[in-house]
N, C-alpha and C positions, 0 to 999 in steps of 0.2 A: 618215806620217800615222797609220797604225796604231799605231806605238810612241807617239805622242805622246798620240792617244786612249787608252791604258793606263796611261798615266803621271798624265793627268788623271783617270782613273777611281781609280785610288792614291789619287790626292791626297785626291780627294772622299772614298774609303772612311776614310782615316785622320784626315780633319776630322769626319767623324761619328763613327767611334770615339772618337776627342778628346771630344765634345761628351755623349757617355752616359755615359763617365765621369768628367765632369768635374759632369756634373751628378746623377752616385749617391754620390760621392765627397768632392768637394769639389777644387779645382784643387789644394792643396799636398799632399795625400796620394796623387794618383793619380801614376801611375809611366808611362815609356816604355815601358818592358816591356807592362805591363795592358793600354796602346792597343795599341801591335803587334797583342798577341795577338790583343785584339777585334778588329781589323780586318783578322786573316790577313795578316801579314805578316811580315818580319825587322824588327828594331831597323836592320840599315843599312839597309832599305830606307826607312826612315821619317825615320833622318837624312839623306836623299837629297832627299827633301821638304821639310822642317822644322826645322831647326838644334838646335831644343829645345822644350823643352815651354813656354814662352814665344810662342813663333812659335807654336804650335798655339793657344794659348788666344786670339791676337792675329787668326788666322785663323778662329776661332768668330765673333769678335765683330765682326769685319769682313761675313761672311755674316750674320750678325744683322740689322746695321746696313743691308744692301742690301735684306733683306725690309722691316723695317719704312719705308724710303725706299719698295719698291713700293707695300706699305701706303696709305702717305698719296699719292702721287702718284695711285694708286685713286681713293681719296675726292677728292680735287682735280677729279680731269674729270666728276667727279658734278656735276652741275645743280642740284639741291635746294640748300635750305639750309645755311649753315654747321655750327648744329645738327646735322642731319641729315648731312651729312660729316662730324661727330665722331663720331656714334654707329656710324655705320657703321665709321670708322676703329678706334675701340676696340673693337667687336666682331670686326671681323676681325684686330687685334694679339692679342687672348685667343684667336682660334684659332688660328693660328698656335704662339702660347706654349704651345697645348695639343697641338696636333698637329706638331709640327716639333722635334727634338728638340735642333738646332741654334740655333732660335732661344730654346729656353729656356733655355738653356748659355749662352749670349750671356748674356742678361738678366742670371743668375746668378752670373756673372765681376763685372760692377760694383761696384766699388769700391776704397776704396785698395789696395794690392798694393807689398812693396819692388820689385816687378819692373819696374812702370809706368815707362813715362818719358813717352806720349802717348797715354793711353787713351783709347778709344772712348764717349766716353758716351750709353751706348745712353736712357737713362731720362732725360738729358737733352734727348738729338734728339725723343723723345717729348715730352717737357715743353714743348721749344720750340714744335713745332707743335702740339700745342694752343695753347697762352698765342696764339700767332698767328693762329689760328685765330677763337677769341673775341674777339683785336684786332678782324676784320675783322667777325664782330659784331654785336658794337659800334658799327663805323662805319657799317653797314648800320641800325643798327636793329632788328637782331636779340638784342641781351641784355638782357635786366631792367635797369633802373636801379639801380644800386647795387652790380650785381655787379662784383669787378676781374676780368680776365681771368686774370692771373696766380694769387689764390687760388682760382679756380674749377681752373686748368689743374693744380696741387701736386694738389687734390682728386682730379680726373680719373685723374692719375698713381698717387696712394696707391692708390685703386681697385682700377688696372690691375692693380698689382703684388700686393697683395691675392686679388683674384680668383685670378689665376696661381699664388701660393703657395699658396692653400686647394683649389684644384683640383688639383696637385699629387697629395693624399693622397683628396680625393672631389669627382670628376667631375661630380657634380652643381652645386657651384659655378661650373663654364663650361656649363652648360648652356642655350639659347636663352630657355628659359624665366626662369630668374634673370637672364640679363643684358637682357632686355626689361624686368624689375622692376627693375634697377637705372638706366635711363633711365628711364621712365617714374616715378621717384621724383627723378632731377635735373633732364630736361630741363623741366617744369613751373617750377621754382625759376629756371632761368637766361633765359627766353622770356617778353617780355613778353606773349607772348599764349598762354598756358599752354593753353587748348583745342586749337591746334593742334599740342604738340610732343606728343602719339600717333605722328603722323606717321611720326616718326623712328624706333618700333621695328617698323612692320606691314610691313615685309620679311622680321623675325624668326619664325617660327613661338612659337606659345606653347606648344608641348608640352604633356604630360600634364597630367590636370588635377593631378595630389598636387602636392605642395608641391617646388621644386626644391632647394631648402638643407632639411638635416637640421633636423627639428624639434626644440625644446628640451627635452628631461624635464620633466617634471609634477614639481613639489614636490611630494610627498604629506605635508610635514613643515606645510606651512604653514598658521597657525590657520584660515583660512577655505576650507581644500580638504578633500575627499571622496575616501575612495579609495570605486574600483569594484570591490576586489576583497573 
């Protein structure tokens, strides 16, 4: 039992090292060596694990794919509204992406690859349940007329992944406060009853009062601006 608890501890240490440097890197420049290293280990002890650095990026994305599954399985036993289950679902997938360093490696791996033979699509399972999400809706009476579920759910998605890559370099774009502004600017548009989708960010704390996303420069070039200095 013991050996076996060690060997699982292994494993998980070298699926996280996988995952940090796949995500400072980039998956075809990072090397076995580099994981090793970062995760205190030998190269045979990692081919003891993982066959290749294939298997390693296939095991990111597989841990991706089960958080984001808890994710929405989350939001599902929620009572509230659909709405209200997506907001919460996509706020908690940006945390995650922000704090889990596994699932933003995940994320990151998506796309074609000559390695692939039955990729994981992580941004698709997401796609899906939204799009499904807004099906039902819809069938409730819960979306705008007019909206499709499907262009609403790519939206949703572009967001996500959006958000994820600008927080990346400044934190402030996952911040509680921006992503209550960024519901509070959809859910209005998809709810036929726009007074009540507040609802769906005042779980959210609104943080500071300053502004959460960096503000833009002042043109001081332009005809009708003043500078103050």
């Amino acid at each position: 039992m013991v050996q076996q608890e060690r060997a699982a501890r292994t494993r998980e240490s070298l699926m996280r090292a996988a995952a940090e440097v796949f995500a400072e890197e980039g998956f075809v420049p990072a090397t076995l060596g580099t994981i090793s290293r970062r995760a205190g280990v030998s190269t045979g002890a990692l081919h003891f694990h993982f066959a290749n650095k294939h298997a390693l990026a296939r095991a990111v994305e597989a841990a991706s794919l089960a958080t984001l599954h808890r994710i929405t399985r989350q939001a599902e036993e929620d009572h509230s509204g659909p709405l209200q289950r997506l907001a919460a679902a996509g706020n908690a997938l940006l945390r995650a992406l922000e704090q889990d360093i596994v699932v933003r490696a995940g994320f990151q791996l998506v796309g074609p690859a000559p390695w692939r033979t039955d990729p994981l699509d992580l941004r698709g399972a997401w796609q899906r349940w939204v799009e499904t999400l807004l099906h039902t809706a819809r069938r409730q009476g819960a979306l705008a007329g007019g909206i499709s579920p499907a262009g609403a759910a790519a939206a949703v998605v572009a967001a996500t992944v959006g958000f994820a890559a600008l927080g990346r370099t400044d934190p402030r774009w996952l911040a509680p406060r921006t992503l209550a502004q960024y519901w509070d600017l959809l859910l209005p548009r998809l709810t036929p009853h726009p007074a009540t989708a507040q609802a769906a960010t005042t779980s959210h704390p609104a943080g500071p009062a300053h502004p959460a996303v960096p503000d833009a420069p002042q043109d001081r070039s332009h005809p009708g601006g003043r500078s103050t200095t």
